[in-house]
C-alpha positions in Angstrom: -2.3 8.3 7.6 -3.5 5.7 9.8 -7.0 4.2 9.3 -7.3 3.6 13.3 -8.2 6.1 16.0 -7.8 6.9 19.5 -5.4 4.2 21.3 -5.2 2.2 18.6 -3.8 4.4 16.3 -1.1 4.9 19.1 -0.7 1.5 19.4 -0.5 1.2 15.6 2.1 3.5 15.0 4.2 2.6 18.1 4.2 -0.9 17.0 5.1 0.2 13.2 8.1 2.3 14.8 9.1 -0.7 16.1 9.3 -3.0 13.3 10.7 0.2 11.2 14.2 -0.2 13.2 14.6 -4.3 12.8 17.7 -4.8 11.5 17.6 -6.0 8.0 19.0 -9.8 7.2 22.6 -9.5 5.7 22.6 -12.8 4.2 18.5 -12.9 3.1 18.1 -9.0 2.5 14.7 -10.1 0.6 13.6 -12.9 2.8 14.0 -10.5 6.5 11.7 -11.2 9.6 10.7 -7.1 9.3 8.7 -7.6 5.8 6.7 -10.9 8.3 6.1 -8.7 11.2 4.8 -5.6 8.4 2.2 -8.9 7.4 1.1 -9.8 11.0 0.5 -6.1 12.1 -1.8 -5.4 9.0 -3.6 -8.5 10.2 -3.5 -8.3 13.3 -5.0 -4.2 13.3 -7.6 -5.0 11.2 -8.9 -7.9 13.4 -8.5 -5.1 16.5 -10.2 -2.4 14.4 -13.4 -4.7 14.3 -13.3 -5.6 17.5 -15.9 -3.5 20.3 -15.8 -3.3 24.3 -14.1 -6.3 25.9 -12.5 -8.1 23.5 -11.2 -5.2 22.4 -9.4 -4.4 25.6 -8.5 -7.7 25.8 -6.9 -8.2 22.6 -5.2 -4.2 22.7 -3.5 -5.7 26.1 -2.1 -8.7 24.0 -0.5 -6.3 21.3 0.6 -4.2 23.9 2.3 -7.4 25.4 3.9 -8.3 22.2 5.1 -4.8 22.0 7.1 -5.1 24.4 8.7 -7.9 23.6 9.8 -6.9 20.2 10.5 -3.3 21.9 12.9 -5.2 24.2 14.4 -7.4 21.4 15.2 -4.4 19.3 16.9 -3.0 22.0 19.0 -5.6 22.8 17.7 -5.5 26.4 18.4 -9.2 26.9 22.0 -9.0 25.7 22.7 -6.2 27.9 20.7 -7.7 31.7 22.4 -11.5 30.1 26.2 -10.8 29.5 27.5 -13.9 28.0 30.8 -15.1 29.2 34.2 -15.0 27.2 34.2 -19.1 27.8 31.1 -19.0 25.8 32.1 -16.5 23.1 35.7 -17.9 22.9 35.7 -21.8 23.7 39.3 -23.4 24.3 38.3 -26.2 22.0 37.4 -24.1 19.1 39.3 -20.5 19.6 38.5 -17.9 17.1 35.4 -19.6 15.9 32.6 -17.0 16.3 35.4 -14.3 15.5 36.3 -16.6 11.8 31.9 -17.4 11.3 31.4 -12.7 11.5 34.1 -12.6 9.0 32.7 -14.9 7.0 29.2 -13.8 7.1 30.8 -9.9 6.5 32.9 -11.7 3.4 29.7 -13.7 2.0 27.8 -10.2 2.4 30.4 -8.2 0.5 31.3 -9.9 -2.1 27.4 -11.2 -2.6 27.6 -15.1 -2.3 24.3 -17.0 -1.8 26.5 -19.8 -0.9 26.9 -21.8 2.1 29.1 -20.7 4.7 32.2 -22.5 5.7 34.4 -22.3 9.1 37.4 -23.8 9.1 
């Protein structure tokens, strides 16, 4: 149950949804952006719970704001309005690369190395 009332416990819990479906590090399962952005919300409510008037509109704007943003990165918003072209994805002077670095990373993942990564 949320300590916060009114808008900011909407806020609160839309923002908590939000971090609830970042995707979890495969390489760093225990070092993933999700368990920062849990830290920063804490903070960052409690600061907004004290706050009165004004500020407080002023600050519950912000969060909204960076709501948003993570709302949109979640989504993948950007990576759907900015397609990336194949030439990018797949240069001549290095075919397959991206495709080989996945497979690696899916590899590393599998088998549980905490090694560094090599393309060749």
């Amino acid at each position: 149950m949320s300590r916060y009332t009114g808008k900011l416990s909407d806020l609160y819990q839309s923002y908590a949804r939000v971090i609830g479906q970042w995707p979890t590090d495969k390489l760093r399962p225990t070092h993933c952006y999700k368990s920062v952005l849990k830290a920063q919300m804490k903070t960052k409510f409690d600061r907004l719970n004290s706050l009165r008037g004004e500020e407080l509109s002023r600050e519950a704007g912000l969060v909204e704001q960076e709501l948003e943003a993570l709302s949109n990165l979640v989504s993948n918003k950007y990576r759907s309005q900015y397609k990336v072209s194949d030439a990018l994805v797949d240069p001549i002077s290095n075919k397959g690369y991206y495709t080989k670095l996945l497979e690696s990373i899916d590899t590393a993942v599998k088998s549980n190395k905490r090694t560094s990564l090599r393309v060749d």
